[in-house]
C-alpha positions as a Markdown table, in Angstrom:
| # | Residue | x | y | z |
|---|---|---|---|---|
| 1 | Unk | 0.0 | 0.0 | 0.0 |
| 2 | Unk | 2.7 | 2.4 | 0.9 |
| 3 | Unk | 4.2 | 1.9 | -2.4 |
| 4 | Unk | 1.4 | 2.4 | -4.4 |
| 5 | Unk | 1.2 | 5.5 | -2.1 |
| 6 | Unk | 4.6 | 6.5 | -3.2 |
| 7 | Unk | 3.9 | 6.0 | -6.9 |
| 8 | Unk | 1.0 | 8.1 | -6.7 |
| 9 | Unk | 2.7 | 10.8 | -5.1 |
| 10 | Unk | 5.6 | 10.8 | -7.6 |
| 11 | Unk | 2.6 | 11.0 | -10.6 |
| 12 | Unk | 1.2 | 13.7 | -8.9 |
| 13 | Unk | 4.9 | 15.6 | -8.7 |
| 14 | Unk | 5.9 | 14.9 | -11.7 |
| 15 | Unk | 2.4 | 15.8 | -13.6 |
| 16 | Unk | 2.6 | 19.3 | -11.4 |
| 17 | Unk | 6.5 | 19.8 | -12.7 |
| 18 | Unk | 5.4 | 19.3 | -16.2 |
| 19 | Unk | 2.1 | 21.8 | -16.2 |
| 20 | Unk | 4.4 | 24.1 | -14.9 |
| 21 | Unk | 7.5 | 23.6 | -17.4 |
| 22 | Unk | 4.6 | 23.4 | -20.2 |
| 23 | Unk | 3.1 | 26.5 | -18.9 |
| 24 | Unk | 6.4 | 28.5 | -19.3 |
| 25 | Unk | 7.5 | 27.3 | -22.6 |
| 26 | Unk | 4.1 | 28.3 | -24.2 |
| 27 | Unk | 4.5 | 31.1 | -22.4 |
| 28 | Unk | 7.6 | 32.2 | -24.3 |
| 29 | Unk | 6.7 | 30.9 | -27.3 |
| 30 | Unk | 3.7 | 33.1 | -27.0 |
| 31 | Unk | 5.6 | 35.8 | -26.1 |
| 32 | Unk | 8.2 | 35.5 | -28.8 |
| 33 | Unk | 5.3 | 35.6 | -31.5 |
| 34 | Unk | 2.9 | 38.0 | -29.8 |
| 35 | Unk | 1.9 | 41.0 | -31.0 |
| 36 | Unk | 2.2 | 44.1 | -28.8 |
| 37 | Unk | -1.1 | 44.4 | -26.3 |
| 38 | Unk | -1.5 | 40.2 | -26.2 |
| 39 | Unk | -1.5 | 38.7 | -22.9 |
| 40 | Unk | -1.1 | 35.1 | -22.1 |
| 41 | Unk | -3.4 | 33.2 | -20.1 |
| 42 | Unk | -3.8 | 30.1 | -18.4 |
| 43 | Unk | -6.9 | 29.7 | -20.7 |
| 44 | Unk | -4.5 | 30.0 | -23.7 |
| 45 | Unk | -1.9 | 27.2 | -22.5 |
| 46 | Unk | -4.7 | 24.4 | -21.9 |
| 47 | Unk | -6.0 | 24.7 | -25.5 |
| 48 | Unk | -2.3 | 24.6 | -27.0 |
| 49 | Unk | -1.3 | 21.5 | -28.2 |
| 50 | Unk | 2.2 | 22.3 | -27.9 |
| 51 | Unk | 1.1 | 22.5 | -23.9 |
| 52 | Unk | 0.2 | 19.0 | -23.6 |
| 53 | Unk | 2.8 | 17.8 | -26.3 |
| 54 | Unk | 5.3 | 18.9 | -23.5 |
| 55 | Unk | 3.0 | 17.3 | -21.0 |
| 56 | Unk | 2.6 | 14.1 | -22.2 |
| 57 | Unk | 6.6 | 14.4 | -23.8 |
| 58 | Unk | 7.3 | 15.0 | -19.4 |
| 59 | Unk | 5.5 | 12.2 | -18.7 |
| 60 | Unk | 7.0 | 9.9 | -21.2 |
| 61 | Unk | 10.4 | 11.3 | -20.4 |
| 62 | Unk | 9.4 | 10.0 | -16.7 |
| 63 | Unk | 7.8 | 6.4 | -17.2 |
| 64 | Unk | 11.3 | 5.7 | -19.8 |
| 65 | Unk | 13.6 | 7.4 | -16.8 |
| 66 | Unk | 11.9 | 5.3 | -14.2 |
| 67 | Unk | 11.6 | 2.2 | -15.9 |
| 68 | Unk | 15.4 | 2.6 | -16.8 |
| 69 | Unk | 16.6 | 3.5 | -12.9 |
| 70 | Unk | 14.2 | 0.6 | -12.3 |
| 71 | Unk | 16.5 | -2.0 | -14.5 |
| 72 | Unk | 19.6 | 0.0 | -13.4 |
| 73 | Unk | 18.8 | -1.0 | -9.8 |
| 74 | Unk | 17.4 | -4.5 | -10.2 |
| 75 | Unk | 20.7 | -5.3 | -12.2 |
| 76 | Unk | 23.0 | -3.2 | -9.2 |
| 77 | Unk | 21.0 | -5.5 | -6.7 |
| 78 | Unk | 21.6 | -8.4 | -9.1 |
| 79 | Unk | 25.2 | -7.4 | -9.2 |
| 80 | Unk | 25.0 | -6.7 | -5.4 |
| 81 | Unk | 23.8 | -10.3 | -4.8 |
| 82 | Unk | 26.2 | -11.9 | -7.7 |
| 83 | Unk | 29.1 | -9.7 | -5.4 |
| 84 | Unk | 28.4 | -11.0 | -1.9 |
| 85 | Unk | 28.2 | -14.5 | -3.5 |
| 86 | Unk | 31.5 | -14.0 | -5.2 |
| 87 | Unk | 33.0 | -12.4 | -1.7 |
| 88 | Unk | 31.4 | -15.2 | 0.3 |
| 89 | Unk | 33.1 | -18.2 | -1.7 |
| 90 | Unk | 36.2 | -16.0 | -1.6 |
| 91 | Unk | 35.7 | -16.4 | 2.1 |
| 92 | Unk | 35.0 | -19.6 | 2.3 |
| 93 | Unk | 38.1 | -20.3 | 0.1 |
| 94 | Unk | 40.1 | -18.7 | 2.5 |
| 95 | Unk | 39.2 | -20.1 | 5.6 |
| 96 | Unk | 39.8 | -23.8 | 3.8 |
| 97 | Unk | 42.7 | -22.5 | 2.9 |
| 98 | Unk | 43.5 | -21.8 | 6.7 |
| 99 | Unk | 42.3 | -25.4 | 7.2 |
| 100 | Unk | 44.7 | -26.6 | 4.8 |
| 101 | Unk | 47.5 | -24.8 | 6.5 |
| 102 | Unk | 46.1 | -26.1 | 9.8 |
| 103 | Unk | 45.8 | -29.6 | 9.4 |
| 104 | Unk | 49.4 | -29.9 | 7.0 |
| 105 | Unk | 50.8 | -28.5 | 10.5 |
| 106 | Unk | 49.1 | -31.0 | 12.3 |
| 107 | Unk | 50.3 | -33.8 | 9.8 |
| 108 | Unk | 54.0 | -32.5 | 10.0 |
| 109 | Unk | 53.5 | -32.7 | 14.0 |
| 110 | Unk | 52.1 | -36.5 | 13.7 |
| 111 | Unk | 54.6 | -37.5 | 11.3 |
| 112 | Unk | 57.2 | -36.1 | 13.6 |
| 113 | Unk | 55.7 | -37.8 | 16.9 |
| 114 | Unk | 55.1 | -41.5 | 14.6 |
| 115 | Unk | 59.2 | -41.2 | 14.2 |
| 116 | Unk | 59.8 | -40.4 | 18.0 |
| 117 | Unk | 57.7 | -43.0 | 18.6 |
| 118 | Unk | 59.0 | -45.3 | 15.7 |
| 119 | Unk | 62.7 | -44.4 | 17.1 |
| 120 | Unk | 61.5 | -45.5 | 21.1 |
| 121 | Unk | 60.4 | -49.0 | 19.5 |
| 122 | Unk | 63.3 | -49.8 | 17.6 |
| 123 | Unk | 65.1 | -48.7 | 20.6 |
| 124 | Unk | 63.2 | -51.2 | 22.9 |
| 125 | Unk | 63.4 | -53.9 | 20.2 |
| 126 | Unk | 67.0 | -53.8 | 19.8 |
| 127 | Unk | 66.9 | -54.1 | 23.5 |
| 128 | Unk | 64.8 | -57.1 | 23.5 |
| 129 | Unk | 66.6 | -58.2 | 20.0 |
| 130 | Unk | 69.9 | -58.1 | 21.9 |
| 131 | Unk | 69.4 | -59.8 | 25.3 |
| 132 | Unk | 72.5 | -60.1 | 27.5 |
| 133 | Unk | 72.3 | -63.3 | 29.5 |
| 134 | Unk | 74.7 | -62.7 | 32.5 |
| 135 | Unk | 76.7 | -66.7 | 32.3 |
| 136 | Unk | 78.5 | -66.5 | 34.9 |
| 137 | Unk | 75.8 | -65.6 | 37.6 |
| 138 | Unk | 73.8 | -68.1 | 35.9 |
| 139 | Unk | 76.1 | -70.8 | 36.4 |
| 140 | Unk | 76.4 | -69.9 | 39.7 |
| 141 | Unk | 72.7 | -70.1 | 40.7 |
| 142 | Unk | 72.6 | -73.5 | 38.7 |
| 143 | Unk | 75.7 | -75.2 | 41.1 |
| 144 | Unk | 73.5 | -73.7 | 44.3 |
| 145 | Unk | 70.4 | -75.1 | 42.9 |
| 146 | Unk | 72.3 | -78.7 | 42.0 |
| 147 | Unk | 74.2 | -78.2 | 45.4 |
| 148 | Unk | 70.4 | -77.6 | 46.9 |
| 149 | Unk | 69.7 | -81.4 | 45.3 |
| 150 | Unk | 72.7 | -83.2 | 46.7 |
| 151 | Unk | 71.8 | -81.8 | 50.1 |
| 152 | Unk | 67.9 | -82.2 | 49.9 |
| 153 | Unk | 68.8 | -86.0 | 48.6 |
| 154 | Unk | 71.2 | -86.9 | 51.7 |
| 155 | Unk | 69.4 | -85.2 | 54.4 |
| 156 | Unk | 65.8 | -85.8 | 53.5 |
| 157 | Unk | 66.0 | -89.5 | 52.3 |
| 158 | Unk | 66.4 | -92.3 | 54.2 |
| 159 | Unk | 67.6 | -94.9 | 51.4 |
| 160 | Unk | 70.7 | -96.9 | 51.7 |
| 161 | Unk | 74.0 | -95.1 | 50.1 |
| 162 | Unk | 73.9 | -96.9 | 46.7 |
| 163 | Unk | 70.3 | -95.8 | 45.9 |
| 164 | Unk | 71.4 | -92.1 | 46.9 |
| 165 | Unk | 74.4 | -92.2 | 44.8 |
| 166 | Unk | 72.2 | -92.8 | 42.3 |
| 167 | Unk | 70.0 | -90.7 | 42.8 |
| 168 | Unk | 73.0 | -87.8 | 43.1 |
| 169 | Unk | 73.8 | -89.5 | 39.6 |
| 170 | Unk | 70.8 | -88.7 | 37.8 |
| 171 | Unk | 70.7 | -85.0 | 39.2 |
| 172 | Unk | 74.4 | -84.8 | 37.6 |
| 173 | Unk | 73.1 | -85.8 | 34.7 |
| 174 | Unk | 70.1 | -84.2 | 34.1 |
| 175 | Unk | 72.4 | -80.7 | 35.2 |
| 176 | Unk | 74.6 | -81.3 | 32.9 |
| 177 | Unk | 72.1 | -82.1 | 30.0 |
| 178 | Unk | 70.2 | -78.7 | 30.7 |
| 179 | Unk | 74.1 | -77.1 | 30.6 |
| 180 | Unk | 74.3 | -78.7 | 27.1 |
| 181 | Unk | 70.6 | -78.1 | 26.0 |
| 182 | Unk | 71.9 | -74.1 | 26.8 |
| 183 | Unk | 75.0 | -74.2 | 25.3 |
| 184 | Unk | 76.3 | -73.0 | 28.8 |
| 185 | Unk | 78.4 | -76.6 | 29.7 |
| 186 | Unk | 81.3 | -75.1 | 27.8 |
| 187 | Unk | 81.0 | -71.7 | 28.5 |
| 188 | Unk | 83.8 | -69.7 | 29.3 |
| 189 | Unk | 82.3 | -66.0 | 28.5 |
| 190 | Unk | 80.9 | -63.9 | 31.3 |
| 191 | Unk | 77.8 | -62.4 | 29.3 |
| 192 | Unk | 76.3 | -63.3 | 26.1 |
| 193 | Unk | 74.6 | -61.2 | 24.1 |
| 194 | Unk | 71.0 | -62.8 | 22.2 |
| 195 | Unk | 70.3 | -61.3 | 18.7 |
């Protein structure tokens, strides 16, 4: 409602503006071609047809002007819209962008940790890899142990002296196989290193 309103009103200004500018060019056309003791009148100007030549001339003039600013401004709020979508992708081109930068920062960080981390297990495996099995202290805990035998088997049985002699026998034996089955009867090294 308002803009038919507005409409109206610019009719009504623009009709007004052209009686007026009619008015004063028939007016000096009149008075260019009039005769000393002729007077224009308002009388005169509505029954010229140059009067409402220039009227109806206004108001053309007017409909051609507005319909042009109208497709000037529909195409500048065209361009507007065709603008803010161009600026908004620039945008959101430049915040990926950012997120580019971002996560290729965060990949350079993993890839540096995964190589710390790659660096500690082969670390630890060549640790494990190369076990060093202290002989010598194992040897010694293997005589207690056998020594732990000899004394469990003449203290805690009650059998006559040939059955415990074979009986120290067979723990001399089966020592000496697990020696062998370790490659530790010969040994002569005070650490070995496992690879």
């Amino acid at each position: 409602m308002e803009k038919c309103d507005e409409i109206d009103s610019a009719f009504c200004f623009n009709f007004f503006f052209d009686v007026i500018l009619a008015y004063l060019i028939e007016k000096k056309i009149f008075d260019f071609n009039a005769l000393p003791g002729q007077s224009f009148t308002a009388n005169d100007a509505l029954q010229s047809v140059n009067f409402w030549g220039i009227i109806f001339a206004g108001f053309v003039v007017y409909v051609i002007w507005g319909l042009v600013f109208d497709f000037v401004m529909k195409e500048h709020e065209n361009v507007d819209k065709i603008r803010g979508f161009i600026r908004s992708k620039k945008e959101a081109i430049r915040n990926d962008l950012d997120k580019k930068e971002e996560l290729l920062k965060k990949i350079d960080t993993l890839k540096n940790d995964i190589t710390a981390v790659e660096g500690k297990i082969a670390e630890l495996q060549s640790k494990i890899d190369g076990f060093i099995f202290p002989v010598k202290e194992y040897l010694h805990y293997h005589y207690q142990y056998v020594e732990g035998w000899y004394q469990a088997i003449n203290s805690e049985l009650p059998w006559p002296i040939k059955q415990l002699d074979e009986r120290r026998a067979e723990c001399e034996l089966v020592a000496k196989a697990h020696l062998t089955r370790l490659n530790l009867s010969e040994a002569d090294h005070q650490k070995i290193v496992y690879s």
